[in-house]
SELUMTI-139934 format. One record per residue: residue in one letter; x, y, z negated of N, C-alpha, C in turn. Coordinates in pm, whole numbers, plus 32768, in hexadecimal, padded with zeros to 4 digits. Layout:
% SELUMTI-139934
AXYZXYZXYZ ...
***
This chain:
% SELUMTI-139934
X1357A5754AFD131AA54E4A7E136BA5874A0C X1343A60D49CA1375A61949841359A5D6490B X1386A61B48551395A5A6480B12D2A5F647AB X12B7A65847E11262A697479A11E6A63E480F X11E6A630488B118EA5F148F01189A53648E2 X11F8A51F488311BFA48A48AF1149A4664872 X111FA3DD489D10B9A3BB4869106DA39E47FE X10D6A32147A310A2A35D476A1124A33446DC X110AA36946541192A35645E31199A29045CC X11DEA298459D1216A217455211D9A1C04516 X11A4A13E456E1103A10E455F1135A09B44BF X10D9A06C443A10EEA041440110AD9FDC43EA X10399FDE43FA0FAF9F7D43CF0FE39EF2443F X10089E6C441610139E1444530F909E2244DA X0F289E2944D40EAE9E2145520EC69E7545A9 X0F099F1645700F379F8B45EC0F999F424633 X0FF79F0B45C310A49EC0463E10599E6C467D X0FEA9E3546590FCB9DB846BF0FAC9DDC475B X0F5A9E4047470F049E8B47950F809EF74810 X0FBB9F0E47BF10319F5447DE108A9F064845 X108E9E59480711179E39488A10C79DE04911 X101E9DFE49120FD99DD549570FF99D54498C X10689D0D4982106E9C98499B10D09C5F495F X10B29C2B48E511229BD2486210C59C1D47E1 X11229BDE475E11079C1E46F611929C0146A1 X11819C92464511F49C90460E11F59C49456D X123D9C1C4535125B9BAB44C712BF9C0044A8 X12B49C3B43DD13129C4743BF130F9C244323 X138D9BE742FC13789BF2429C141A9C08424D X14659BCB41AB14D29BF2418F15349B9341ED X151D9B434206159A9AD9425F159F9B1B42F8 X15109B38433F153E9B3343D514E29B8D440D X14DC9BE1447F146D9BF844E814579BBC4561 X13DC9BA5456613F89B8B45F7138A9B86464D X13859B9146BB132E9BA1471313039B194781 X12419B0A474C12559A83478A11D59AB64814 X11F39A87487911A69A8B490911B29A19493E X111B99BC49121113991A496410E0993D49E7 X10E9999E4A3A110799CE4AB6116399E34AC8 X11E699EE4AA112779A0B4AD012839A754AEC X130A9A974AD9134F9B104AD813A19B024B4E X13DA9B534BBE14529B6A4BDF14AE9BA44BE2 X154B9B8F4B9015629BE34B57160A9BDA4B7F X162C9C694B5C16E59C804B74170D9C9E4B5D X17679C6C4ACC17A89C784A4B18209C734A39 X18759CBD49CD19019C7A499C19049C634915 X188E9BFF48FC18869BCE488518D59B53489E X18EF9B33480719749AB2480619499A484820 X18AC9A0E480E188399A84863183899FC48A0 X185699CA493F17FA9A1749B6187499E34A2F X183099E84A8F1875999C4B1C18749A1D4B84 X186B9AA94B3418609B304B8C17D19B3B4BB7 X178B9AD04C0E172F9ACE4C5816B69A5F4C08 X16529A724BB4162E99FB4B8B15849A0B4B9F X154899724BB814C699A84BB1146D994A4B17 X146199834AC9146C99524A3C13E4995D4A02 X13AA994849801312997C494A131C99D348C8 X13E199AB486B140699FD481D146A9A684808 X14329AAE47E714CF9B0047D214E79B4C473C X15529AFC471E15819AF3468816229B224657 X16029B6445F116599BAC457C16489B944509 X16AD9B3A44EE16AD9AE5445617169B31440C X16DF9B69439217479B95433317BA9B78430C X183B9BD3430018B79B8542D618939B234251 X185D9B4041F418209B12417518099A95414F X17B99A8141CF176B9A0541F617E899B24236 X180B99E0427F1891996E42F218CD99594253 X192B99CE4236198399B041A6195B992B4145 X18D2991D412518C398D740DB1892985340FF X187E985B417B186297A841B0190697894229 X196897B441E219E6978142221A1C970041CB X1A6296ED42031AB8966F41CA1B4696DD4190 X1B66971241E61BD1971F41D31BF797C941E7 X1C049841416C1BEE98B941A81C4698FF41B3 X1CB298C341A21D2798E641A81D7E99024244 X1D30989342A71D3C989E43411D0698F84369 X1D4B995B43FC1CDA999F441F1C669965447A X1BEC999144781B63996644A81B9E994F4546 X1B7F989A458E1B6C98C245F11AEB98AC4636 X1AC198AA46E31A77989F47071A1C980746E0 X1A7197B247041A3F973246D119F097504625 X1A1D975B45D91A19975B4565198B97AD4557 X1988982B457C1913988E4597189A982145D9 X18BA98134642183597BD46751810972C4609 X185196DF45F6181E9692457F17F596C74510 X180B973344E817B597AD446C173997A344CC X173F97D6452B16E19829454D1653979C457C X169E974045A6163C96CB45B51608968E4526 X162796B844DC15D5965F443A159F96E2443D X15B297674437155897A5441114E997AC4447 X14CB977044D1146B97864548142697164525 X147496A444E0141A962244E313DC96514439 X1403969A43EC13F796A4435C136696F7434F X135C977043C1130397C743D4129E97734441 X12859718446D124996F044EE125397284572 X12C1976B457B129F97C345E712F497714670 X12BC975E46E31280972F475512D8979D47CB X13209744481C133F976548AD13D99798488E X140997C6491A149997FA493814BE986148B3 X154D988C48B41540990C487715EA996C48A9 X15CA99B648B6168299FF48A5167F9A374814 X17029A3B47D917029A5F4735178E9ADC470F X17809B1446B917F59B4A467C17E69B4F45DB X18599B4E459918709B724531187A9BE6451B X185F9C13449918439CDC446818699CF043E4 X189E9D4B43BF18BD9D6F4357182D9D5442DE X17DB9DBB433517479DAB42E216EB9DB9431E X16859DAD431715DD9D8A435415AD9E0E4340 X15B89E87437515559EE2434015689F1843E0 X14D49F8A43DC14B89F914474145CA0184484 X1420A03D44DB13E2A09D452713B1A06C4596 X1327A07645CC1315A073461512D8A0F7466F X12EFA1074715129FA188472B1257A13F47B5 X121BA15647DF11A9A157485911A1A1AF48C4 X11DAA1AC4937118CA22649961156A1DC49F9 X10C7A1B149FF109FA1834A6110BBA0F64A8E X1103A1044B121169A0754B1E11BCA04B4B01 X121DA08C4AC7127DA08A4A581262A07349D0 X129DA033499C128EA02248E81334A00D48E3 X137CA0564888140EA03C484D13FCA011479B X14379FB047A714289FA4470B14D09FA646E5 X14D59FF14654157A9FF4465E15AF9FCE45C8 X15E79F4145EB16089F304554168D9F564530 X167B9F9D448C16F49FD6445C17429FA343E8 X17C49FA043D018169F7B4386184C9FFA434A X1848A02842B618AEA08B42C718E2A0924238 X194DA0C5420D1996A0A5419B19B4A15D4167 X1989A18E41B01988A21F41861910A2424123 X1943A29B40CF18E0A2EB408E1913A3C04070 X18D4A3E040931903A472406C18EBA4763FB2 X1962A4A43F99195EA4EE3F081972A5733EEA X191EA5963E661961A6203E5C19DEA6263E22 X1A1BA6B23E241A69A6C63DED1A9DA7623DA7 X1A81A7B33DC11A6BA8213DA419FBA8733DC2 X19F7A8B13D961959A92B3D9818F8A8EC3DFB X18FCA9213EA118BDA8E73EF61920A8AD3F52 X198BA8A13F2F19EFA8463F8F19DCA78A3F7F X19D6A7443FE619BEA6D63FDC1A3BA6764032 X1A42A61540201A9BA59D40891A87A52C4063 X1A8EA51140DD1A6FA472412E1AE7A41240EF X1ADFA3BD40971B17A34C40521ADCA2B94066 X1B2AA25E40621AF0A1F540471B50A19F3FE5 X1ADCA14A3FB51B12A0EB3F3B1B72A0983F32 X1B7EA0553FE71C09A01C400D1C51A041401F X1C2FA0C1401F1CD5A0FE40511CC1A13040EE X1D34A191412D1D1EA19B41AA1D52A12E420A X1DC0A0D741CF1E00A06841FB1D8BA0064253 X1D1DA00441DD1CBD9F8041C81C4E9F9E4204 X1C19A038420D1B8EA048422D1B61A0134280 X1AD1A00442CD1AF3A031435A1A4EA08D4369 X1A3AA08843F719BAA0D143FA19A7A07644B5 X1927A05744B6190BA01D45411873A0104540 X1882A05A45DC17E6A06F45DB17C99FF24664 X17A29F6E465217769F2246CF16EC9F6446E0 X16E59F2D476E166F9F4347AA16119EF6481B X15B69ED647F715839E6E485014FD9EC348AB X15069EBF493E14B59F31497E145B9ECF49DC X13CB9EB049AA13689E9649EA13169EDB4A66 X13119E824AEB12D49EC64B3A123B9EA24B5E X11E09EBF4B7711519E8E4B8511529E724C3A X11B59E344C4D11CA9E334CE412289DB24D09 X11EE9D874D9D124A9CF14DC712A39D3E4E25 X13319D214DD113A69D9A4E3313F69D034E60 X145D9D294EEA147C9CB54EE6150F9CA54E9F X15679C514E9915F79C5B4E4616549CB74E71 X162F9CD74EED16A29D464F1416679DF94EFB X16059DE24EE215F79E634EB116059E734E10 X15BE9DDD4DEC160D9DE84D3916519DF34D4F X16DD9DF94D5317599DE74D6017979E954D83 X17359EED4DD717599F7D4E1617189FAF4D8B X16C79F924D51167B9FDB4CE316DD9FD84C6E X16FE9F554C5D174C9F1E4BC717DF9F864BD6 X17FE9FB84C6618839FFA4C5B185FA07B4C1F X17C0A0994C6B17D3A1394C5A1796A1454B9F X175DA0FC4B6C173FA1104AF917D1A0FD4AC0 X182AA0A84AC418B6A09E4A7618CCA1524A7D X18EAA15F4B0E191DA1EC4B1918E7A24F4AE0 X1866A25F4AB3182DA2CD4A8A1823A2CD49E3 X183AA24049C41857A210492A18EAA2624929 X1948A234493719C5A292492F19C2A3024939 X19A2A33149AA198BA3C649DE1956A40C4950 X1905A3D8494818D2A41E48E118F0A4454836 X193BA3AF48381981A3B7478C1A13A42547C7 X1A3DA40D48411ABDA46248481A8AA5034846 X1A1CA51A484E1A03A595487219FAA5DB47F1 X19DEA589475F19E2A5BB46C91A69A600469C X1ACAA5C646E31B53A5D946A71B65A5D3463F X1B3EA55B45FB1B3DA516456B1BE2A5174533 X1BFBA54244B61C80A553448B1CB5A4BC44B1 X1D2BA4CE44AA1D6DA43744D91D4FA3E04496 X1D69A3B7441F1D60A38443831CD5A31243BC X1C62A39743FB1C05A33D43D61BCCA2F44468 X1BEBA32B44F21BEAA30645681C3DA289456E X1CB5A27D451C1D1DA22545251CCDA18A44F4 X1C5EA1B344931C0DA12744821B75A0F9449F X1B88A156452F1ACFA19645731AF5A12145EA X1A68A0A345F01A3FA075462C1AD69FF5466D X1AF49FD9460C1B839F80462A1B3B9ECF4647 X1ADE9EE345F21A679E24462119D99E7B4649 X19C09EBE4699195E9EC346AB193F9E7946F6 X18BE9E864773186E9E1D47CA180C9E624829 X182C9E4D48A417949E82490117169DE64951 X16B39DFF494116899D81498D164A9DE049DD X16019DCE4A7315AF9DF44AC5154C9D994AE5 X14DE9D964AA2147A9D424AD813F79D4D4B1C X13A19D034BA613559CF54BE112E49C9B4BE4 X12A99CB14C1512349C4B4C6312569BDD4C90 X121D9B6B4CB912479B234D2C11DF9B3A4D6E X11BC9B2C4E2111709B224E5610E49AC44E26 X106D9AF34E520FE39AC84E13101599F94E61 X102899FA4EC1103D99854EF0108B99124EB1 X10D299404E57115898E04DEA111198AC4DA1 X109198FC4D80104098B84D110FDF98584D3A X0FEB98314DCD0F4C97C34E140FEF97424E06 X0FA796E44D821008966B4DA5100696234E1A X0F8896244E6C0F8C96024F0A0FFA96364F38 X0FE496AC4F4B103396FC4FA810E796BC4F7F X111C96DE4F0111AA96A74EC3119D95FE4F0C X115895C24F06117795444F13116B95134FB3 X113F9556501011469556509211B195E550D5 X11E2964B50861233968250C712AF96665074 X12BF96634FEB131C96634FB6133A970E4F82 X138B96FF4EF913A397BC4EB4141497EC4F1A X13FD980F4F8E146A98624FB1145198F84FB2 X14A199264F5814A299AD4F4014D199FE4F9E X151599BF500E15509A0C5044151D9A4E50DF X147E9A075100141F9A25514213BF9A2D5139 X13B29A6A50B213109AA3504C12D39AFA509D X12739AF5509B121E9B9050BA12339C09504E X12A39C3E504312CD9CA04FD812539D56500C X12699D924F9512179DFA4F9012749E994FAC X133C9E6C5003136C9F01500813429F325054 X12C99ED950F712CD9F94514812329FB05100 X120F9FAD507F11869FE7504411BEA0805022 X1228A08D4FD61229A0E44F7F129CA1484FCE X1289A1D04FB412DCA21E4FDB134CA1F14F86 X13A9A1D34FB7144CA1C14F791475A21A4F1C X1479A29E4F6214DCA30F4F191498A33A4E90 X140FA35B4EA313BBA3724E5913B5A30F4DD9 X13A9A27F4DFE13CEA2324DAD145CA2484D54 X14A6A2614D7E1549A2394D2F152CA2C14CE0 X14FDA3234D0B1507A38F4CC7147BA3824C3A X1425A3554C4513E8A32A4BDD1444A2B24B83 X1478A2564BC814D5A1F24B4A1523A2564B02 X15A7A2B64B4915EEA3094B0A159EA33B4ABB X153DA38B4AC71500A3A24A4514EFA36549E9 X14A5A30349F0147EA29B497714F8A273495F X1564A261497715CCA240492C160DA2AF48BB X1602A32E49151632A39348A015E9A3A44859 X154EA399486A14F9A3D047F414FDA357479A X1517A2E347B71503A257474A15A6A2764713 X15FAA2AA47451696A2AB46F91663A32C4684 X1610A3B046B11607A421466C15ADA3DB45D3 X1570A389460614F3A36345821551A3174512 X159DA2D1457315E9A24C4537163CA2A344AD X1672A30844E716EAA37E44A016A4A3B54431 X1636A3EF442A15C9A41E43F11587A3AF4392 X156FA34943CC154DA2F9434315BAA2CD42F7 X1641A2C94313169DA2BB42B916BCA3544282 X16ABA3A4427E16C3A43C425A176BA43C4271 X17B2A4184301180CA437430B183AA4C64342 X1847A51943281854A5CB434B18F2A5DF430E X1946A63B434E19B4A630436219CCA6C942E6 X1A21A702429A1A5BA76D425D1AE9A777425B X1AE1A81642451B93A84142391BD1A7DB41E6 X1BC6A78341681C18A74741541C2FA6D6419B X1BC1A69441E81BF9A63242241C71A6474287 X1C53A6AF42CA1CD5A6EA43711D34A70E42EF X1D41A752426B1DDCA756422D1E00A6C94211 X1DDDA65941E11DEDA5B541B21E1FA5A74224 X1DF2A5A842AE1E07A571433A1EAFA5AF437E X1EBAA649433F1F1AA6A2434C1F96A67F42EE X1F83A62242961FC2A60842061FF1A64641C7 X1F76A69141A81F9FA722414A1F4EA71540E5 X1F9CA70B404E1F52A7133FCB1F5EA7703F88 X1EECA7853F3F1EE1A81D3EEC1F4CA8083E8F X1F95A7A43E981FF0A7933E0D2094A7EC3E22 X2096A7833F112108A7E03F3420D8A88C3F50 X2075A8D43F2D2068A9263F6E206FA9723EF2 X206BA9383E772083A9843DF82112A9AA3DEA X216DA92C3E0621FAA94C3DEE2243A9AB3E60 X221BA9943EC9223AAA193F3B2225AAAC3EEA X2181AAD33EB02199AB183E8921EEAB413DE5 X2233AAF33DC62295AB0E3D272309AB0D3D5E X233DAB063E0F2395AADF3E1923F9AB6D3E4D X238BABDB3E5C23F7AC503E7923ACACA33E0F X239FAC8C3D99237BACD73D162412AD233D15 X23F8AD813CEE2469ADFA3CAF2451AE2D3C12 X24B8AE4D3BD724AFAE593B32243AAE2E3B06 X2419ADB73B4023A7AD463ADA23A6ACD53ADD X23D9AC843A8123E8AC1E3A812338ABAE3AAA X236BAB323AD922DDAB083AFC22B6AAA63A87 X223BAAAF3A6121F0AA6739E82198AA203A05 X216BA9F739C720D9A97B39CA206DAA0139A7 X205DAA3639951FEBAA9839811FF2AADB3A11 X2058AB043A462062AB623AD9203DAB173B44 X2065AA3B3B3E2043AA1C3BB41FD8A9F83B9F X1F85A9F93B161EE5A9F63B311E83AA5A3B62 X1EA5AAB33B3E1E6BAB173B7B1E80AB353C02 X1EDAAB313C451F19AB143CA81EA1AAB03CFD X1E94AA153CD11E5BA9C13D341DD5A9ED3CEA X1D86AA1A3C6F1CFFAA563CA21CDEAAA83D12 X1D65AB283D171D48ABAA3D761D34AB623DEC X1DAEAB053E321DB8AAA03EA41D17AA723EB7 X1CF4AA303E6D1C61A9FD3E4E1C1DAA6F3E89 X1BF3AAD93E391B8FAB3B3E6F1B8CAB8A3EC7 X1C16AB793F071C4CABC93F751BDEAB973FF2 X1C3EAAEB3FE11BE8AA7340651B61AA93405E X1B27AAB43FF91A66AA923FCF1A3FAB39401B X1AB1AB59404D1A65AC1540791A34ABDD412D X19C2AC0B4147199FABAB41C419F8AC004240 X1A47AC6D42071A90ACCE428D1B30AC694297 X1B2BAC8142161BDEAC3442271BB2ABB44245 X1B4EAB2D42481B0FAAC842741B44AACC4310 X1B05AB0643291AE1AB4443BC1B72AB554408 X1BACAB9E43A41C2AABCE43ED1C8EAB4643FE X1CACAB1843831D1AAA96435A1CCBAA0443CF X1C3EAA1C43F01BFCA98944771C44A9E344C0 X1C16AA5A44F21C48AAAF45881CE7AA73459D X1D4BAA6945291DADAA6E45301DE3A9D64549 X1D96A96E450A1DB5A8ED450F1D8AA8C645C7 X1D10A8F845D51CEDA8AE46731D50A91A46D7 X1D7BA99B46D71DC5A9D947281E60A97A472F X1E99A95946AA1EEAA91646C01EEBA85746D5 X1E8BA84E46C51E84A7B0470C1E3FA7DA47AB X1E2BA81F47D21E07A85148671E95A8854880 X1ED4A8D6486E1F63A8E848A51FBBA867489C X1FDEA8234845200EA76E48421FE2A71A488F X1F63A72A48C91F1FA6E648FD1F19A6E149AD X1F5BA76849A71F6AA7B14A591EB4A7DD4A79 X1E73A8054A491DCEA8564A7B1DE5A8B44A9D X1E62A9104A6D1E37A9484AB01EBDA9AD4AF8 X1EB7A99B4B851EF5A9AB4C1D1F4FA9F84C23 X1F40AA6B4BD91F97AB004BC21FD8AB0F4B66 X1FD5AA934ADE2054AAA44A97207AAA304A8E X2113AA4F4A65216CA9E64A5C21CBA9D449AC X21A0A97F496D2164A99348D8221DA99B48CD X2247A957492D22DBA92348EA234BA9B54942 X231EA9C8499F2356AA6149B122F6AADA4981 X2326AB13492222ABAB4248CB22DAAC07490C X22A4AC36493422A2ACC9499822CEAD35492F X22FBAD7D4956231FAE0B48EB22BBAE2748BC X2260AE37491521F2AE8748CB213EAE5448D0 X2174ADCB48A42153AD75485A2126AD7147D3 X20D0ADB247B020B4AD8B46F52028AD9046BA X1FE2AD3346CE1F36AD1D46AB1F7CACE8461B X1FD8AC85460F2003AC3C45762015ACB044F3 X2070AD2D455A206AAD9944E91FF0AE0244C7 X1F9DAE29453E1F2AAE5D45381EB8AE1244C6 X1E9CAD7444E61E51AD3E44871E8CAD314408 X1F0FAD0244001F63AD1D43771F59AD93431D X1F52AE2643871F49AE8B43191E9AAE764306 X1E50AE56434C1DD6AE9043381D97AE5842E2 X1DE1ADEA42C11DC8AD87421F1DE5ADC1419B X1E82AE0841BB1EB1AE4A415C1E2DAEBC4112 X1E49AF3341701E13AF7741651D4AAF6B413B X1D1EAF08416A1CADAED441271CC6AEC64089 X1D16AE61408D1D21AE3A3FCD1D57AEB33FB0 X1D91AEE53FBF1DB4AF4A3F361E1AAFF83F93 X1DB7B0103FF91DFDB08B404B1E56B0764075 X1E88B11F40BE1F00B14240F81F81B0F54085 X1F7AB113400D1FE0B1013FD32021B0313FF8 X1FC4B014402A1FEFAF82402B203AAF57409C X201AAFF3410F207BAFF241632100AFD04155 X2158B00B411121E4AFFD40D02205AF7540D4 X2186AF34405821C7AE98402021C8AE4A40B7 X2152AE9840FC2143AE31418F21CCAE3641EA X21F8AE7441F12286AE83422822F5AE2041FF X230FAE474186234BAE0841402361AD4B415F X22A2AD57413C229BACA2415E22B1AC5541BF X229BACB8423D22A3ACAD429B2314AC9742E1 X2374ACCF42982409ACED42E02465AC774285 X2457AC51421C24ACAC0E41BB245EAB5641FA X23E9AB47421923A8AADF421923B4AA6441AC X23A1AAA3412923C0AA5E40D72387A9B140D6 X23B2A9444083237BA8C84093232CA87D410C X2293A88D41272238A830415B2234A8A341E1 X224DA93241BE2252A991423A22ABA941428B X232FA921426B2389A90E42EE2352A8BC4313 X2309A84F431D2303A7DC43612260A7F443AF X2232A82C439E21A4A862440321C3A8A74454 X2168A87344D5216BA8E545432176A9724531 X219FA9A145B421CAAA1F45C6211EAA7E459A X20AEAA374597204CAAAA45702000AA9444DC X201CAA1444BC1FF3A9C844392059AA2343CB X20DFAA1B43FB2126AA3243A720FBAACD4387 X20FBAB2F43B920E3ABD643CE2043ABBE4368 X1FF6AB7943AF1F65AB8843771F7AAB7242D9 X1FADAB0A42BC1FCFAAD3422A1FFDAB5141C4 X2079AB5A41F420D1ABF041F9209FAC3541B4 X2009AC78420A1FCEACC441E61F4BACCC41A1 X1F38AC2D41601EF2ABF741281F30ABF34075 X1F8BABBF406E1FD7ABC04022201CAC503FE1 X2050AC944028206AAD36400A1FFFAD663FD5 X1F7BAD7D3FDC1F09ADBC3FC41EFDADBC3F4A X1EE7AD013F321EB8ACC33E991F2BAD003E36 X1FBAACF93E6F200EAD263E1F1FF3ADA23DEB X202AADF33E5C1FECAEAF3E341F80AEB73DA8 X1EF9AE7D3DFE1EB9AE5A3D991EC0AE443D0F X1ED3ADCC3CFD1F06ADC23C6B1F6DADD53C2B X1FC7AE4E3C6B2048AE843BFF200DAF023C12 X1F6AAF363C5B1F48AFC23C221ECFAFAE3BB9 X1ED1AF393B781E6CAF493B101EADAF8C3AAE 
***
């Protein structure tokens, strides 16, 4: 299932979600979501109220907003107890009827997608916003700070099927795994991975057998779940898990996309802790018969500026950031980042080829130079960051002492 083949986009009209989770309906509003099925759910969660294994009619996400402001006391941190008495006035406040497992969320906002027997709905929290900042250069900031942000995508994955608990339970792993798998596979600058999915949430939910619902039947056999007539030898297995993995990446891809989170060169330099401010004084710092001015280091961090905005040196300065978090990282087998080989040098190859972009052969020289002295924020970067910079920095210089 690819993401151009699924079924169908990001359903909105309350009657499509209805239609959509074929058995419940979804409730949302600013305090909470939640999903009610007076047929029951069976479900296998690590939500903060939930017993792992529960067979329930709600499943609810009440806003931090909402908890915050019907506390006694907000100065404690939230516990479970405390959450479920929120969560019981709100159930008695709204009328809403039967079991429930619950979590708390940053915020109530959501996506839903559909494939068939699957429906993932994925609610998001996120404290990011991209800004501009120069020409077409942009970065990912937020208002709290990076300390404070966070970003978390929960996800609650509906099945149109009576599975029994031990296969929820094989499903709920492989969707965790393919949730990770997949944010690790972005290689999101640190900065902002460091506050990716820290409260998030998975639920896995089912059917119960058509029989749970004959109150005869409950009241002469009793709910044992644990000798249901379940529906795993219906479905091809493999085939199955490999449709969830999908729907999990394509509901993480939408999730990313409706927040317009997309990654740029300044974010991997912020992540690298490299500021155009230290990359100005590197270059004033092996000036010869010229003293350095406030007019030279502005021009200076424009050139810096329009250098980054050229989509070749772009290109070159990512090549250079993921080669060296792949060598740190051990990917890859044949080098050894910390015994570094004679003849060894992609750091100086991409270094000059920066140079020589901004401002020719002649920027060769300064590239040497930078290279070999490692002035300021150079010494302390890797062995290919530092060279790339080098020759990032040399260029802009050349540059603007040949106007």
């Amino acid at each position: 299932m690819s993401k151009k083949s699924k079924n169908n986009k990001n359903i909105k009209e309350i009657e499509s979600i209805k239609k959509s989770l074929v058995n419940g309906e979804l409730i949302k509003n600013e305090d909470a979501l939640y999903i009610n099925n007076p047929d029951y759910f069976l479900t296998f969660s690590d939500l903060e109220i939930s017993d792992g294994i529960d067979i329930i009619e709600n499943i609810m996400v009440l806003s931090d907003n909402y908890i915050s402001f019907n506390r006694e006391n907000e100065d404690e941190p939230l516990n479970d107890v405390e959450l479920m008495e929120i969560t019981e006035e709100y159930k008695e406040k709204n009328d809403i009827e039967g079991g429930y497992i619950a979590q708390s969320f940053d915020k109530i906002d959501y996506i839903i997608n559909a494939y068939d027997d699957i429906t993932v709905i994925t609610v998001i929290s996120n404290d990011l916003e991209i800004q501009d900042f120069y020409d077409d250069l942009k970065v990912v900031n937020s208002w709290k700070g990076f300390n404070n942000a966070k970003v978390d995508f929960g996800q609650i994955i509906i099945l149109n099927h009576a599975f029994s608990p031990k296969l929820l339970i094989q499903l709920y792993k492989v969707a965790t795994k393919q949730k990770a798998k997949f944010f690790e596979s972005l290689h999101l600058p640190l900065h902002i991975n460091t506050i990716l999915n820290n409260d998030d949430f998975l639920v896995i939910a089912s059917n119960l057998p058509e029989e749970t619902l004959d109150q005869d039947y409950i009241m002469e056999i009793g709910l044992d779940i644990t000798n249901m007539e379940y529906e795993d030898d219906d479905i091809d297995l493999e085939e199955f898990i490999e449709r969830i993995e999908d729907a999990v990446v394509i509901s993480c891809e939408d999730a990313l996309e409706k927040i317009n989170l997309n990654i740029g060169i300044l974010d991997y330099l912020v992540s690298e802790g490299i500021q155009i401010g230290d990359m100005v004084e590197v270059g004033m710092s092996l000036l010869e018969n010229i003293e350095p001015s406030d007019e030279l280091k502005e021009k200076l961090e424009k050139q810096l500026l329009k250098s980054i905005s050229d989509r070749n040196i772009n290109a070159l300065l990512i090549s250079a950031v993921r080669l060296e978090e792949d060598l740190k990282k051990g990917r890859v087998r044949e080098i050894d980042i910390n015994e570094k080989p004679i003849h060894f040098y992609p750091d100086e190859l991409v270094g000059a080829a920066i140079a020589n972009q901004i401002a020719g052969t002649k920027a060769l020289l300064n590239f040497r130079r930078y290279s070999k002295e490692k002035p300021g924020i150079l010494y302390g970067l890797g062995p290919i960051l530092s060279n790339t910079f080098a020759g990032l920095i040399a260029g802009c210089m050349t540059n603007i002492l040949e106007e």
